[in-house]
Legacy VTK file of the C-alpha trace (Angstrom):
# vtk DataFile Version 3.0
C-alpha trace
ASCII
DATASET POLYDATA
POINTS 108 float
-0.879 193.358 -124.947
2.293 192.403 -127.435
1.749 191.248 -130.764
4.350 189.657 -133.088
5.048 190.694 -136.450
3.985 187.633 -138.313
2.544 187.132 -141.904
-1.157 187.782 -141.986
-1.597 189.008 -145.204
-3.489 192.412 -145.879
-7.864 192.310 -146.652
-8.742 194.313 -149.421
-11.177 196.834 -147.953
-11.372 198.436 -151.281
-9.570 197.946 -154.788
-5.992 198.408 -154.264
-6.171 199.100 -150.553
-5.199 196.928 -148.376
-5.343 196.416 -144.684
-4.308 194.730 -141.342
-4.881 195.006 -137.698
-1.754 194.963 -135.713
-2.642 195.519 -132.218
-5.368 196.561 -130.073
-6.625 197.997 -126.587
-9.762 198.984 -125.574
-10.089 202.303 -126.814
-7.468 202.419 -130.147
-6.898 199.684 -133.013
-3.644 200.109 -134.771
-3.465 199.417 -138.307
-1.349 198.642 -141.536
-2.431 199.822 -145.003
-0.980 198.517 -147.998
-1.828 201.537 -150.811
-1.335 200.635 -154.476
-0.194 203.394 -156.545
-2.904 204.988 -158.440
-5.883 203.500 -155.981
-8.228 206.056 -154.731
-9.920 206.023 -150.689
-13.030 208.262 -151.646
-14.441 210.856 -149.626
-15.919 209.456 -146.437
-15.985 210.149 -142.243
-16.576 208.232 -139.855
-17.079 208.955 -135.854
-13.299 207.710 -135.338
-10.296 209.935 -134.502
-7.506 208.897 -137.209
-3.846 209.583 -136.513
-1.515 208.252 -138.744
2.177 207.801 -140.472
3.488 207.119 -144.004
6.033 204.673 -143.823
7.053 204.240 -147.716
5.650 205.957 -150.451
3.495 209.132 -151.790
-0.145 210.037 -151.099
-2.128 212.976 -151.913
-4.658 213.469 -148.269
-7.378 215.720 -147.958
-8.566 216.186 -144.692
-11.893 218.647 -144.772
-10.769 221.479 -146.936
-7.013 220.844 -146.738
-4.717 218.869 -149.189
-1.010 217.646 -148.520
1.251 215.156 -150.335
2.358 213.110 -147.713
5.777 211.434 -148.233
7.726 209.130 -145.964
8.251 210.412 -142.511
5.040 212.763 -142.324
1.999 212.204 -140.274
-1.322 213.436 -139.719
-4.324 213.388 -137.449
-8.095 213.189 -138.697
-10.755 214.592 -136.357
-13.964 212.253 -135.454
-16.640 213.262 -138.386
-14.492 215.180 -140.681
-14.379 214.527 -144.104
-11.100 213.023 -145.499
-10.480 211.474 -148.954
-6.748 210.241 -150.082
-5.312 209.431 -153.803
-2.021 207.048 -153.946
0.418 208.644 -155.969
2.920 205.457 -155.220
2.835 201.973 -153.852
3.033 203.051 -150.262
2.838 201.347 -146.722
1.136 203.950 -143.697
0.437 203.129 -140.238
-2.795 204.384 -138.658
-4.393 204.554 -135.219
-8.347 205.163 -134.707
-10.101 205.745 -131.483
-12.524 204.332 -130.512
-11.414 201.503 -132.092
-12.677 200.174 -135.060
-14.638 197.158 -134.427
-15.338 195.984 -138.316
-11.165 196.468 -138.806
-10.083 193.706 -135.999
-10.332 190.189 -136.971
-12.698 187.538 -135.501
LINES 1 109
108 0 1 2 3 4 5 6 7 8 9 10 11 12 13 14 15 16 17 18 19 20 21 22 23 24 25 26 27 28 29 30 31 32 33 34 35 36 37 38 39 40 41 42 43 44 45 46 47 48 49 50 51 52 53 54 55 56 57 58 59 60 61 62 63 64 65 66 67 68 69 70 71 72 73 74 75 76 77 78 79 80 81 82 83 84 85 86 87 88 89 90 91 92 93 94 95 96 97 98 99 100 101 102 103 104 105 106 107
């Protein structure tokens, strides 16, 4: 499967966080977050591996009992069921992958 950059604009999942599937397979959904500086993603886990990479920006990610400030460049990987929590520092653009993928993220 190839998909096209095009202009689908981001869905607010929560205030200030935006997102947008880019590309899925059967097992993995690729996705684009749009992070406004000072938004919070609050503590939550879900069954889904997360692997991801921060394209622009600064976030502060806690993953179980770890913190990092993740700048542009750095990546990270989220085990199935673990804990993780994030707090934008800037505006910033990350890329993540989650397997199995996330059915409620792809569009109908």
């Amino acid at each position: 499967m190839f998909c096209k950059n095009d202009s689908k604009s981001y869905r607010e999942i929560l205030p200030g966080i935006g997102m947008k599937a880019v590309v899925y397979g059967e097992n993995t959904l690729m996705t684009e977050f749009s992070l406004k500086g000072g938004s919070v993603l609050p503590a939550h886990n879900h069954i889904h591996e997360q692997t991801g990479y921060l394209i622009s920006g600064k976030i502060l990610l806690t993953i179980g009992e770890e913190t990092f400030e993740v700048e542009p460049g750095d990546s990270w990987s989220v085990p199935g069921s673990v804990t993780h929590s994030a707090e934008i520092l800037e505006n910033s653009i990350a890329v993540e992958v989650f397997s199995p993928r996330r059915e409620e993220y792809m569009e109908q």
